[in-house]
VOGUBA-993289 format. One line per field, with one value per residue (C-alpha): residue number from 1; residue in one letter; z, y, x. Coordinates in steps of 0.5 Angstrom, whole numbers, plus 500, padded with zeros to 3 digits. Layout:
<palums>
num (NUM  ...) .
residuo (A  ...) .
Z (Z  ...) .
Y (Y  ...) .
X (X  ...) .
</palums>
This chain:
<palums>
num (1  2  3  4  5  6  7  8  9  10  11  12  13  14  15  16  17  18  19  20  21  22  23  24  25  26  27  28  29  30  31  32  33  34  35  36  37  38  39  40  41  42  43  44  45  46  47  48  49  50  51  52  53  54  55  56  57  58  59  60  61  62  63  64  65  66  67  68  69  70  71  72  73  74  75  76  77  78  79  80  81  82  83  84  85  86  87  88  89  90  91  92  93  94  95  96  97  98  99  100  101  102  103  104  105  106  107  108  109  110  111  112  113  114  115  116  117  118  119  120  121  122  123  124  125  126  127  128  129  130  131  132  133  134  135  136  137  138  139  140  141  142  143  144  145  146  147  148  149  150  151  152  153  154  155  156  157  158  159  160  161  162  163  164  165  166  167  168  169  170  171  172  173  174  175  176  177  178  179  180  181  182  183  184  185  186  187  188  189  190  191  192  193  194  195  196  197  198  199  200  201  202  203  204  205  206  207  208  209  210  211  212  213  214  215  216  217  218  219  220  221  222  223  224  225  226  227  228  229  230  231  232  233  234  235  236  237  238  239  240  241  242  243  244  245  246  247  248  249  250  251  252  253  254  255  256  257  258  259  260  261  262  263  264  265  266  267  268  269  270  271  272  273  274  275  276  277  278  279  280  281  282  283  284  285  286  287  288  289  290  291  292  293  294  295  296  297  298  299  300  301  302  303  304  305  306  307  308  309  310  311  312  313  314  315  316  317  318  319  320  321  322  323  324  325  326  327  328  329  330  331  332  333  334  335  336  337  338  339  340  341  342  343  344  345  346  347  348  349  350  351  352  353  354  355  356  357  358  359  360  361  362  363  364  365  366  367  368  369  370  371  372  373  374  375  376  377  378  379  380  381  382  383  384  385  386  387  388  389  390  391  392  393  394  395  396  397  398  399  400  401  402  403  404  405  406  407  408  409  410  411  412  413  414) .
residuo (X  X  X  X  X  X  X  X  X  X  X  X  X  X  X  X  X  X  X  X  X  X  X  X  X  X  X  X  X  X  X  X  X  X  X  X  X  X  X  X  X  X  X  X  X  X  X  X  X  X  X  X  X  X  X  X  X  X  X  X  X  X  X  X  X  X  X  X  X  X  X  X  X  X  X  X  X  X  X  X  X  X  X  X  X  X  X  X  X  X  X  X  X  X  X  X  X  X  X  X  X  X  X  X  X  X  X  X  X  X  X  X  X  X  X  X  X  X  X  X  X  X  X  X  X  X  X  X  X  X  X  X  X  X  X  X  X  X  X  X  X  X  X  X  X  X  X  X  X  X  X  X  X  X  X  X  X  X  X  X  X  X  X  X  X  X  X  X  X  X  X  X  X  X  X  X  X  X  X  X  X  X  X  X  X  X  X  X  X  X  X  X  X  X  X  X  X  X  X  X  X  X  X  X  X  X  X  X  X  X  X  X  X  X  X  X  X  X  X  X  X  X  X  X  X  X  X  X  X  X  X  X  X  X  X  X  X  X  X  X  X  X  X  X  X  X  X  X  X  X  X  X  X  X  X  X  X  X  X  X  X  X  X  X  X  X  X  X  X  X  X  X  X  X  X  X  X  X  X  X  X  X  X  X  X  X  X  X  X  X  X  X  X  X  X  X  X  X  X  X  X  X  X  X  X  X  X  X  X  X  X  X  X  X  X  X  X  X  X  X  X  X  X  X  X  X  X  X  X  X  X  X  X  X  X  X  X  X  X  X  X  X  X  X  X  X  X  X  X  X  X  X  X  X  X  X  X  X  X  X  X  X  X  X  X  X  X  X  X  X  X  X  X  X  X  X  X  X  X  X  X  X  X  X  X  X  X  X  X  X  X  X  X  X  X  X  X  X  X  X  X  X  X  X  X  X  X  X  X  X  X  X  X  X) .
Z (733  734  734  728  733  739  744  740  733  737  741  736  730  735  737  729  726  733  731  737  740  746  751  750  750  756  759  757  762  767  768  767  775  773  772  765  760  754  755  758  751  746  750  749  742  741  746  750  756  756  760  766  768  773  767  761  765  764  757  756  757  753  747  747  747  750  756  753  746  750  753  747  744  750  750  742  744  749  744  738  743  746  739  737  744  740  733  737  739  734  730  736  735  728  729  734  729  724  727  728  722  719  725  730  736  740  749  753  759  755  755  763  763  760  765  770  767  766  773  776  772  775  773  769  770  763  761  766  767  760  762  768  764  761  765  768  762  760  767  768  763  767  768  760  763  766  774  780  781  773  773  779  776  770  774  779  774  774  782  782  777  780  787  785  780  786  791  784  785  779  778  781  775  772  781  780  774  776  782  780  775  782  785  780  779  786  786  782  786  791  787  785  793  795  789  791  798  801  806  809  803  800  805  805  798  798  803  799  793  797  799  792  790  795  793  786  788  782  785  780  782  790  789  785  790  796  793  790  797  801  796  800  807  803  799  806  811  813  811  816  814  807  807  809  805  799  802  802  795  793  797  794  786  787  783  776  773  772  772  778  781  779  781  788  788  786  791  796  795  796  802  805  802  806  811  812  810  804  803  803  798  794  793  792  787  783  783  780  775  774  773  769  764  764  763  756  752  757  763  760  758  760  765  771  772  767  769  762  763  764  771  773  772  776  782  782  781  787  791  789  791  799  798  798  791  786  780  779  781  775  770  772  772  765  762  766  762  756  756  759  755  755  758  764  769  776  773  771  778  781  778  777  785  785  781  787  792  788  790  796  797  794  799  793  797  793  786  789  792  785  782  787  786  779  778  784  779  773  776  774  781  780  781  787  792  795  792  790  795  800  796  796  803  805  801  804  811  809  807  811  811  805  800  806  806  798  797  803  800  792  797  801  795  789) .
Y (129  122  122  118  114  116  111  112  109  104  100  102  098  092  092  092  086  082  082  083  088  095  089  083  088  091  083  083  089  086  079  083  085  092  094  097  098  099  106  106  103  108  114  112  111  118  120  125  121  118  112  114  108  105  101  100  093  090  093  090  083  084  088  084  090  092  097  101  102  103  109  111  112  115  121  121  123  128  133  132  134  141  143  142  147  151  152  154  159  161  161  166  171  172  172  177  182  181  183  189  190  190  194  189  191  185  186  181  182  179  172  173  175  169  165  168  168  161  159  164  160  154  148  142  135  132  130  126  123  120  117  113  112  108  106  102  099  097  093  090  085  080  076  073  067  071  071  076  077  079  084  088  089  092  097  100  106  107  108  111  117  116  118  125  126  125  131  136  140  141  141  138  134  132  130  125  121  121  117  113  111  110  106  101  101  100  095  091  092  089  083  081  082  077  073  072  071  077  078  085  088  086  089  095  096  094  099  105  103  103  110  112  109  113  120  118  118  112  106  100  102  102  096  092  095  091  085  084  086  081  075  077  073  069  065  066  062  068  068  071  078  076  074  082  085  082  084  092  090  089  094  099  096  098  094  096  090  090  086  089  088  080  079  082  076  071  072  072  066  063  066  063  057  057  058  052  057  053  055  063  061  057  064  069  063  064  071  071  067  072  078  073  073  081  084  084  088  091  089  082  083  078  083  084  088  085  079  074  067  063  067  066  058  059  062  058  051  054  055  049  045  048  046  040  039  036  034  042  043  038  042  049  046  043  049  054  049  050  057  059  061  056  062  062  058  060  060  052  050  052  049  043  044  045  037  035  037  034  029  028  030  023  019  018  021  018  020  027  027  024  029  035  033  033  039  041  038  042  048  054  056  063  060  055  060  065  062  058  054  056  052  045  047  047  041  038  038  035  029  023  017  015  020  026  023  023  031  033  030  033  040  040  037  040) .
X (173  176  185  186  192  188  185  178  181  185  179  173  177  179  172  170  175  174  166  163  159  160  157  160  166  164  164  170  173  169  171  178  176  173  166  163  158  157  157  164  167  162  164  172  170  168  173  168  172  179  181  184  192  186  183  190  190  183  184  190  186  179  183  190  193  200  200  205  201  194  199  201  194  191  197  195  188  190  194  190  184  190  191  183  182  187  184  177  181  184  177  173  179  178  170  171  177  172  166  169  171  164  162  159  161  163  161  166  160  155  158  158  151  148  152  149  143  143  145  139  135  132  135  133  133  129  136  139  130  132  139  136  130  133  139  132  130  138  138  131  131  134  141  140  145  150  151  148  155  156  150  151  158  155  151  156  158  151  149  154  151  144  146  150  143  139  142  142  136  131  123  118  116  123  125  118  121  127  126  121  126  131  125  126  134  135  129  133  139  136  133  141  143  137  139  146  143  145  140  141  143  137  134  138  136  129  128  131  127  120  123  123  117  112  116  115  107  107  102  105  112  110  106  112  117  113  111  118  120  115  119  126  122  119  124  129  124  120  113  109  113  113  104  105  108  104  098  100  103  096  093  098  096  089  083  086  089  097  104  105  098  099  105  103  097  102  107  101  099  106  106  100  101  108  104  099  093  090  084  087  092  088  083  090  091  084  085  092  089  084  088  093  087  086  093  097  102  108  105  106  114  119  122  123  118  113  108  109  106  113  114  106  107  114  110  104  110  112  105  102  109  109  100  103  099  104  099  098  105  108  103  106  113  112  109  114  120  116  117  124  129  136  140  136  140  137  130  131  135  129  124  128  129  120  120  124  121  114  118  119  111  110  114  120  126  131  129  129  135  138  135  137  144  144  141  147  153  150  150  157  160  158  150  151  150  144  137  138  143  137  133  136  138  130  129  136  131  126  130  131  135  140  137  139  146  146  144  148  155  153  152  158  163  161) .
</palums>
């Protein structure tokens, strides 16, 4: 039961007249300097936890509430959960004197044989599955417009619990889903790090996740995990390493047709194309197309464990743009703007990038300079790093002349 001066009462009202949701407050705490949840701001509602000193300043920013009043509802809390404690005791010794009256005799050792009872038993973990279950679920929806910065801030709470799950023992079958779940928490980790343009984390994380993966024995996770990871060289001027995990991701998927299976052919044909190899992107390409063609439902889903069709038109742009063939790269750029939603910066940037280099291909070095930079200048600080930095780099290499010197000034200043 909630305090009705206590912490709970205090932060869920301000949330219900302020009109905004657990996760824009949750935002909110964030951008403040402390990484959170949705869950944390539910569980401080219902009190099952109370805020600890650490957390009164980030809420004195998202709630406009003072210090001393966050202190004063949080001590609110704390004696209305003592003297909660108290009237349950007072209740088990009156249901114990009345048993006795009845004649119900009561066995003190009987509480401690079922506590031991129950550690001798094998421990279960289906309950800690569901939460990171849907930990992944929460998480692999995307940026939604927020930075790479942003999220992996939101998720440091839940790392945190899924590495203590993962050293508690419990039954094989629950272990399994549990760190097929881990497989795909800690890919996303990863794709955030090889976003931000951390490269040696990404690394790190890539590798936990596929570690993960091949315990979990699952074929489209493992398959996913790979050909997630073979965009890490790929997009960072490695392409040989990335045409070979590509290929084990497709060796991993099988011949049944999934998103995992489609991405890993995408992603192949990328790398090839990086790789001069035209007449084997050209075939990676095809069956890409193919199994586009066969996949449908969740396998579909605009996540980042989905294939939906505006990532295949983002893939096969940036396949066609490195193949040197700008009137399909064009046709997939505008059909991948079509279909992206308006939050989506990364995703614009990089297409808009891919126009650019189109081009450049086309022998107008200035207008893809032009274009390079305005996308550059429209950009939110907290987006002009990592990929996609890495992206206008490259393009700023192939530039020469004036055009080189326009890009290089919109890159360095801004």
């Amino acid at each position: 039961m909630v305090a009705p001066d206590g912490i709970g009462t205090l932060l869920r009202e301000i949330r219900e007249e302020s009109g905004r949701s657990r996760d824009q407050l949750a935002e909110r705490l964030s951008a403040a300097g402390r990484a959170c949840d949705a869950e944390n701001v539910k569980r401080w509602e219902l009190e099952t936890r109370l805020p600890t000193t650490a957390w009164f300043p980030a809420i004195v920013s998202a709630y406009g509430l003072g210090e001393e009043q966050i202190r004063r509802a949080v001590a609110a809390s704390r004696r209305h959960r003592s003297l909660l404690k108290e009237d349950e005791d007072v209740e088990r010794r009156k249901f114990l004197g009345a048993a006795v009256t009845v004649g119900v005799v009561a066995f003190p050792g009987i509480a401690q044989a079922r506590e031991h009872i129950d550690g001798a038993l094998a421990p279960t973990g289906e309950v800690e599955v569901t939460y990171f279950e849907g930990v992944f679920e929460r998480h692999q929806g995307g940026y939604a417009g927020r930075s790479p910065d942003a999220v992996l801030g939101l998720m440091q709470y839940d790392l945190s619990e899924l590495s203590a799950a993962l050293r508690r023992p419990m039954p094989a079958g629950d272990r399994l889903d549990l760190v097929r779940a881990a497989a795909g928490i800690t890919g996303i980790v990863a794709i955030i790090q090889h976003d931000r343009g951390d490269q040696a984390d990404s690394h790190r994380w890539f590798s936990i996740a596929e570690k993960a993966a091949r315990e979990s024995g699952d074929r489209r996770t493992l398959s996913w995990v790979l050909a997630r990871r073979a965009m890490l060289p790929l997009n960072y001027s490695a392409p040989h390493r990335a045409a070979a995990f590509a290929e084990a991701a497709r060796t991993a998927a099988g011949t049944t047709p999934t998103g995992a299976a489609t991405l890993a052919s995408a992603v192949h044909s990328r790398a090839l194309a990086a790789l001069g190899d035209t007449e084997s992107a050209l075939q990676a390409i095809a069956d890409t197309e193919s199994m586009v063609q066969r996949i449908d439902g969740d396998k579909t889903a605009d996540t980042w464990f989905g294939y939906p069709g505006q990532k295949h038109h983002v893939h096969l742009s940036q396949a066609y743009t490195l193949l040197g063939d700008t009137n399909a790269a064009r046709r997939h750029q505008d059909a991948a703007l079509a279909l992206t939603r308006s939050p989506s910066v990364m995703t614009r940037a990089l297409l808009s990038l891919d126009i650019a280099a189109c081009l450049r291909t086309d022998g107008d070095h200035s207008e893809a300079a032009h274009t390079a930079a305005t996308v550059w200048s429209h950009l939110p600080p907290a987006h002009r790093s990592g990929l996609v930095r890495a992206r206008a780099t490259n393009l700023l290499d192939r530039l020469d002349g004036r055009a080189h010197a326009h890009l290089r000034e919109a890159l360095t200043l801004i």
